[in-house]
N, C-alpha and C positions, 0 to 999 in steps of 0.2 A: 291598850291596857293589857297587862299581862293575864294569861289564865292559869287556875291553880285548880288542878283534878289530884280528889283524894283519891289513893289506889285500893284493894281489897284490903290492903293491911294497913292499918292506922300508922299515921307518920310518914308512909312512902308516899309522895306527891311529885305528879306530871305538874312541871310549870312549861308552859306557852308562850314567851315572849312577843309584843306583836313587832308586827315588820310593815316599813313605809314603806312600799317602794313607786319608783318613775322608770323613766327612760332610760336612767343611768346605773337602776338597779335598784338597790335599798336599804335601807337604816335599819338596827334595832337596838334598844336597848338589852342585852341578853343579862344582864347584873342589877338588878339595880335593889340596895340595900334598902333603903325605906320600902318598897311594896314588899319583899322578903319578910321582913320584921313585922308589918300592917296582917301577913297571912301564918303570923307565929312562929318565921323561921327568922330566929335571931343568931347566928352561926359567926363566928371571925376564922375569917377562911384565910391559911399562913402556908398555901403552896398549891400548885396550881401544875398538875401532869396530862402530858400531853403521849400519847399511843397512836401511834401508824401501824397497819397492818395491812400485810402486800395480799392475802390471799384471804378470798371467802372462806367461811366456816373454821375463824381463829378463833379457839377460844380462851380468855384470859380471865380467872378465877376457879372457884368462889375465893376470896378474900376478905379480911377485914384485919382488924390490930388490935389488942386486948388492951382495957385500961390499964396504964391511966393515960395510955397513947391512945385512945378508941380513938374513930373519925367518921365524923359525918360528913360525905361527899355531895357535889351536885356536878352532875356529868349533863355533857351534850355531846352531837358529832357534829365533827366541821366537813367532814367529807364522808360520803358513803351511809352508809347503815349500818344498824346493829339489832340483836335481840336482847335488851338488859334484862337481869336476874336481881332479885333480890329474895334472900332468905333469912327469915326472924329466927334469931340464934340466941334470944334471949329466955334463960330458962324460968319459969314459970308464965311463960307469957298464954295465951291463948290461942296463937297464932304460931308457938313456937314450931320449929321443920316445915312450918308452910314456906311458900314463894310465890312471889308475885313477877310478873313480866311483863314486859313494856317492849318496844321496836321507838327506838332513837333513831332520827336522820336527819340528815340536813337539809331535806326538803319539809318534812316534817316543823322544824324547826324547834322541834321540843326539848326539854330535859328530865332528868331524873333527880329527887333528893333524896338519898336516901340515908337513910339516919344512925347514928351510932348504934352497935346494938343489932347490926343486920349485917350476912354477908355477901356480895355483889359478886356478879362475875358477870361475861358480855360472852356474845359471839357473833363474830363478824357477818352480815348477807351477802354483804359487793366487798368483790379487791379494791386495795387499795383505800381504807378506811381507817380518816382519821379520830380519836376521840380524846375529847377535852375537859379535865373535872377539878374540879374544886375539892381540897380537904384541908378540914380543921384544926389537923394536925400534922406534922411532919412522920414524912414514915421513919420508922423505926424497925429494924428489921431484926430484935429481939422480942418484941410484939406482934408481930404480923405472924397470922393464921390461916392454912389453905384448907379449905375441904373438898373433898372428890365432888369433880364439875358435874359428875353425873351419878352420884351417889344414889342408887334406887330406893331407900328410903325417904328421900324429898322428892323425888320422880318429876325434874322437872323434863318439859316437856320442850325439850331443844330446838333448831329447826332443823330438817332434816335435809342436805343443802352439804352430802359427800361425808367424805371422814374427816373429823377433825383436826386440828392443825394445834398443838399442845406443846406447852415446853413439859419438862420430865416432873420440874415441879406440880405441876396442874394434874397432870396424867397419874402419879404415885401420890396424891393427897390422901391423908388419912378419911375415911367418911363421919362423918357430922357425931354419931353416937360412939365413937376412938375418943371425941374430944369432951376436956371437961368445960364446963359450962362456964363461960368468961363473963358474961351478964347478966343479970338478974333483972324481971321485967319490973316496971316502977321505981327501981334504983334510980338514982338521978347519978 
């Protein structure tokens, strides 16, 4: 039976898929749409990105996509580790410039969902780390939004694990209070 852990921020949930395994290794269900819908997450997911990353401490985000392209994701890793980010960019929210984080792995076997309305970003712990997610929407890349990975007024708490490994995008991202507010909390 899969498990569903609510996270410090309402909406961002660690799902647990369980795993058979024998001799020959193991089963899992990692998808499955009825328990999803049974624990509130009713999502049609229309693309599915896959990320490799050769060297520890890669980091890729914060991200998200302004409506009416928003997306809700659910990531996991098939290989290696990560530290996932998530930060509520929804304005009036209660929670808004917080973040929440989580450590995805394949041993682990866990996931992240995290909800439209929020911005994501990862950073790799092991080379050579794949990850794998789920979104609702198709990117759009007249939509899509970056903000500074380390923006010190969200002060998120990185791991510390060398210098970062950054495309130019991630590195020159505007910080979080540059940008106008693309969501509004309880909007639907």
């Amino acid at each position: 039976m899969t498990v569903f852990n609510q996270l410090a921020i309402p909406g961002v949930v660690e799902i647990i898929p369980s795993r058979l395994s024998d001799s020959r290794g193991f089963f899992s269900e990692v998808f499955k749409r009825d328990e999803l819908v049974a624990n509130g997450i009713a999502n049609d997911w229309v693309q599915e990105n896959h990320a490799f990353s050769t060297q520890a401490g890669t980091v890729r985000g914060l991200h998200l996509q302004a409506p009416p392209f928003a997306q809700h994701k659910l990531v996991r890793v098939l290989a290696g580790s990560i530290f996932d980010v998530v930060v509520d960019v929804r304005r009036g929210s209660p929670d808004y410039g917080k973040w929440v984080g989580l450590e995805l792995s394949a041993e682990k076997w866990n996931q992240l969902l995290i909800p439209a309305g929020f911005a994501h970003g990862f950073m790799t712990l092991m080379p050579n780390t794949e990850v794998l997610y789920k979104v609702s929407e198709p990117y759009h890349v007249e939509s899509e939004v970056a903000i500074l990975w380390n923006d010190p007024d969200i002060g998120i708490s990185w791991p510390d694990i060398g210098p970062p490994h950054l495309s130019d995008k991630d590195r020159y991202a505007p910080a979080l209070a540059a940008h106008e507010p693309v969501f509004t909390y309880g909007a639907s």
